[in-house]
KOLDRENTOR-522156 format. One line per field, with one value per residue: x, y negated, z negated of N, C-alpha, C in turn; residue number from 0; residue in one letter. Coordinates in steps of 0.2 Angstrom, whole numbers, plus 5000, padded with zeros to 4 digits. Layout:
% KOLDRENTOR-522156
n.x <- (X, ...)
n.y <- (Y, ...)
n.z <- (Z, ...)
ca.x <- (X, ...)
ca.y <- (Y, ...)
ca.z <- (Z, ...)
c.x <- (X, ...)
c.y <- (Y, ...)
c.z <- (Z, ...)
nr <- (NUM, ...)
rest <- (a, ...)
% end
This chain:
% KOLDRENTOR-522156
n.x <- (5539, 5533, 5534, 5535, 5535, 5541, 5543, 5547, 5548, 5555, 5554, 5566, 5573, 5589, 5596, 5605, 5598, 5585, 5589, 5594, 5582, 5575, 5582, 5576, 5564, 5560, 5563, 5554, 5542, 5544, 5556, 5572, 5586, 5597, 5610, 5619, 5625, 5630, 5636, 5633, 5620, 5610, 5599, 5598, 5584, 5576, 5561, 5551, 5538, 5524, 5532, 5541, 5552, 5553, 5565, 5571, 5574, 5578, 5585, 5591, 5593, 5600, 5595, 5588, 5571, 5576, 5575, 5567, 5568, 5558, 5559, 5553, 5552, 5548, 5550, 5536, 5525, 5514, 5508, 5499, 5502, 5516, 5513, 5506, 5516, 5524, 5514, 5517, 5527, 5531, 5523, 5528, 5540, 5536, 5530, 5543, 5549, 5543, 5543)
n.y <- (4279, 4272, 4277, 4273, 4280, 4280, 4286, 4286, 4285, 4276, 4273, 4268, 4257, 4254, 4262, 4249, 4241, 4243, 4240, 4227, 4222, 4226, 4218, 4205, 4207, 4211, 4199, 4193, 4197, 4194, 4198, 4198, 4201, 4209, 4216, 4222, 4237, 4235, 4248, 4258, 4257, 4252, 4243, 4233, 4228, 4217, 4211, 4201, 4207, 4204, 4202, 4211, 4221, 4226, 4237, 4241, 4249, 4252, 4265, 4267, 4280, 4285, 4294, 4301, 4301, 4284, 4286, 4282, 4276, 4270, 4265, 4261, 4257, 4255, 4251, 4251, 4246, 4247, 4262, 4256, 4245, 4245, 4249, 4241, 4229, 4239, 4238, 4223, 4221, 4233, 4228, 4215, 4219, 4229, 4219, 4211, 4221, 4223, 4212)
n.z <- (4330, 4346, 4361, 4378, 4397, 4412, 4429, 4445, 4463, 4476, 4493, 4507, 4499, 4490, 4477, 4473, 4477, 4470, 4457, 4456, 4458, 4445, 4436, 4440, 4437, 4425, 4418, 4423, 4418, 4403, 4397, 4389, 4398, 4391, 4396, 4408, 4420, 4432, 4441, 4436, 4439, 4430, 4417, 4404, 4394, 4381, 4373, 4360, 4353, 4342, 4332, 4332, 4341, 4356, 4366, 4380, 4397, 4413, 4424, 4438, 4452, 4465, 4474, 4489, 4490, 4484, 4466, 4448, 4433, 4420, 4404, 4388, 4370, 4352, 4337, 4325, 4334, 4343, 4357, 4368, 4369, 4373, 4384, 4392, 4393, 4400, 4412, 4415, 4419, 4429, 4438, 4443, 4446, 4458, 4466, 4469, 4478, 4486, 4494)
ca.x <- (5542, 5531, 5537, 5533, 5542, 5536, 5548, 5547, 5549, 5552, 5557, 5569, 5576, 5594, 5599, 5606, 5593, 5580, 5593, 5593, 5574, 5576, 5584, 5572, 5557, 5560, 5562, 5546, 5538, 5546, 5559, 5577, 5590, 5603, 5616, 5617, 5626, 5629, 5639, 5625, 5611, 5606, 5599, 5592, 5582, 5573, 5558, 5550, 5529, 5520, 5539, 5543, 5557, 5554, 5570, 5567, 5577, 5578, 5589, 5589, 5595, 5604, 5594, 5583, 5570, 5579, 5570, 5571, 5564, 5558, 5557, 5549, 5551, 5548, 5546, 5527, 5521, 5506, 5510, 5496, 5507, 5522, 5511, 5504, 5521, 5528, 5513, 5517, 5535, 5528, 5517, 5532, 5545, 5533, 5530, 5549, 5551, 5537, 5545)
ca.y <- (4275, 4271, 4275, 4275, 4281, 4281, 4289, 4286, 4284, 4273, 4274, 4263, 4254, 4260, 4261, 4245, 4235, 4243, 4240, 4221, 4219, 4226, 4211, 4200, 4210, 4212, 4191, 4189, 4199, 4191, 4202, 4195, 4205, 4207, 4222, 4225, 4240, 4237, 4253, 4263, 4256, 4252, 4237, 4235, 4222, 4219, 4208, 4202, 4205, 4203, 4199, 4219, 4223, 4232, 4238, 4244, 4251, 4256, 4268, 4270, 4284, 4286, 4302, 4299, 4293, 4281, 4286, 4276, 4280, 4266, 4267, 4255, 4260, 4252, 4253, 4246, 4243, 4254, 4264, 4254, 4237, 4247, 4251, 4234, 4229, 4242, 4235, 4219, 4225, 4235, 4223, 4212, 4225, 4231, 4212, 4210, 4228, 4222, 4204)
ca.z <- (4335, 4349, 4367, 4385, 4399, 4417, 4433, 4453, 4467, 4482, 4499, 4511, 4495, 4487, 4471, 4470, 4478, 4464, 4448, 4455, 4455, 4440, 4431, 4441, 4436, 4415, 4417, 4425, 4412, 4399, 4393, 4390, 4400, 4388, 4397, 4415, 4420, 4440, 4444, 4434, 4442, 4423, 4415, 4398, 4393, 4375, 4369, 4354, 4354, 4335, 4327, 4332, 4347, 4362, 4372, 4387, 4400, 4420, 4428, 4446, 4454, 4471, 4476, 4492, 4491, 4477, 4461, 4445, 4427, 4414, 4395, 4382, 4366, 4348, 4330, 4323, 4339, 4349, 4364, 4372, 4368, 4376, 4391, 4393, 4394, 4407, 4420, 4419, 4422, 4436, 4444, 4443, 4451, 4464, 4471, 4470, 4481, 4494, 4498)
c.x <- (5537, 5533, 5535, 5538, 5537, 5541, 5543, 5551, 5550, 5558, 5559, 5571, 5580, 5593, 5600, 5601, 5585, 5583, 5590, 5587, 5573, 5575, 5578, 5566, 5556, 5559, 5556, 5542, 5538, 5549, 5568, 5582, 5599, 5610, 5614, 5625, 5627, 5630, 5635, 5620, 5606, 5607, 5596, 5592, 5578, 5566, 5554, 5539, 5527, 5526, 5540, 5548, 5555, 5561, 5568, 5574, 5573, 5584, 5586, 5594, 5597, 5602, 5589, 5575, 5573, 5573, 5571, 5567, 5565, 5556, 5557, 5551, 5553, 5546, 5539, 5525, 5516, 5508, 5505, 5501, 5511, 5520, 5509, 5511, 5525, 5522, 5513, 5523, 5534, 5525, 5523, 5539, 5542, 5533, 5537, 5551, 5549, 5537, 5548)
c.y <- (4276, 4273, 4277, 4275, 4283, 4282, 4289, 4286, 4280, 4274, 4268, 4257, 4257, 4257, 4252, 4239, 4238, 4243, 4232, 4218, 4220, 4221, 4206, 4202, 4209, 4203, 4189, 4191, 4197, 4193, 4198, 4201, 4206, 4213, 4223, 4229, 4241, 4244, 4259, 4265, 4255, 4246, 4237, 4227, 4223, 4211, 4207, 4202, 4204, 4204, 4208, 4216, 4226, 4231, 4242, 4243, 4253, 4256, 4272, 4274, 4285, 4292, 4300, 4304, 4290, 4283, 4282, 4278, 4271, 4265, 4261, 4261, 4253, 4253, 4249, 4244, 4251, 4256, 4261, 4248, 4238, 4246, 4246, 4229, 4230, 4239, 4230, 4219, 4229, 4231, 4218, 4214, 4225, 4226, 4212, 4216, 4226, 4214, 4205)
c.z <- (4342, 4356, 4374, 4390, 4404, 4423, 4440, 4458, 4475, 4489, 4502, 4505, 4493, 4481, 4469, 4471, 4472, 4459, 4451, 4454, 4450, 4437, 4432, 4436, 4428, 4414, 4417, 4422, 4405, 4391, 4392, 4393, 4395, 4391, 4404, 4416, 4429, 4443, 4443, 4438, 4437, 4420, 4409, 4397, 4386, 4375, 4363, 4355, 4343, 4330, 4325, 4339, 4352, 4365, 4376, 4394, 4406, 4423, 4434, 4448, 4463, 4476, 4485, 4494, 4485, 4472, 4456, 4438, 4422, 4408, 4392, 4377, 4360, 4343, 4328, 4329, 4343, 4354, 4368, 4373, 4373, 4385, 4396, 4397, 4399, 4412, 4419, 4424, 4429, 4441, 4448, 4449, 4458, 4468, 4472, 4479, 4487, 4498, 4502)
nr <- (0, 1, 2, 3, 4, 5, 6, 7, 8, 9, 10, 11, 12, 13, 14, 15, 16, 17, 18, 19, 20, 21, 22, 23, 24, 25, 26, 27, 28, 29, 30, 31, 32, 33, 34, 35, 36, 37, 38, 39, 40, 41, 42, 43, 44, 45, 46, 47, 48, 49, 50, 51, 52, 53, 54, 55, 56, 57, 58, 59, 60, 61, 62, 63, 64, 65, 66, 67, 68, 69, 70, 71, 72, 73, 74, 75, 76, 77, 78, 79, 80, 81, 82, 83, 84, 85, 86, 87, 88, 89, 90, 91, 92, 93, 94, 95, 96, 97, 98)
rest <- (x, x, x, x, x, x, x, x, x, x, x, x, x, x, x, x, x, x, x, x, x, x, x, x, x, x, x, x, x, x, x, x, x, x, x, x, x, x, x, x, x, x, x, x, x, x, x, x, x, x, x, x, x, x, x, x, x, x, x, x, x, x, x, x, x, x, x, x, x, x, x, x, x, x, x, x, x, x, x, x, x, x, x, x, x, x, x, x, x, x, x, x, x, x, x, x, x, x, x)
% end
């Protein structure tokens, strides 16, 4: 099993304002958000690449500075595919964070 996993941190956004970006952010990458988990701060999302799954998950943390951890993982697929995947997921998130 394949899996990447990548943890930060950002300043002057809470928790709840980076779980909501979240949800945007896995959309815009073109993940389906299937479970969101507001009280968490936890959202999973899954999609389909080469007729494999990724699920993929981010939990934010309430700590400050808001921290927030995101994990890909999937069977038959390449941890480059995975990675590929978390930046556009990042690219995505980070525009959402600096609107």
């Amino acid at each position: 099993m394949a899996k990447y996993t990548y943890s930060s941190e950002i300043t002057g956004k809470s928790a709840t304002e980076v779980y909501h970006a979240s949800l945007t952010a896995f959309e815009r990458a073109g993940f389906e958000v299937w479970k969101e988990r507001p009280l968490a701060w936890l959202s999973l999302a899954r999609k389909t690449e080469n007729d494999k799954e990724i699920s993929a998950n981010l939990a934010a943390r309430a700590t400050s500075p808001t921290s927030y951890t995101l994990t890909l993982a999937a069977d038959g697929l390449t941890d480059e595919i995975l990675e590929e995947n978390a930046e556009k997921f990042l690219q995505a998130f980070s525009n959402l964070l600096t609107e």
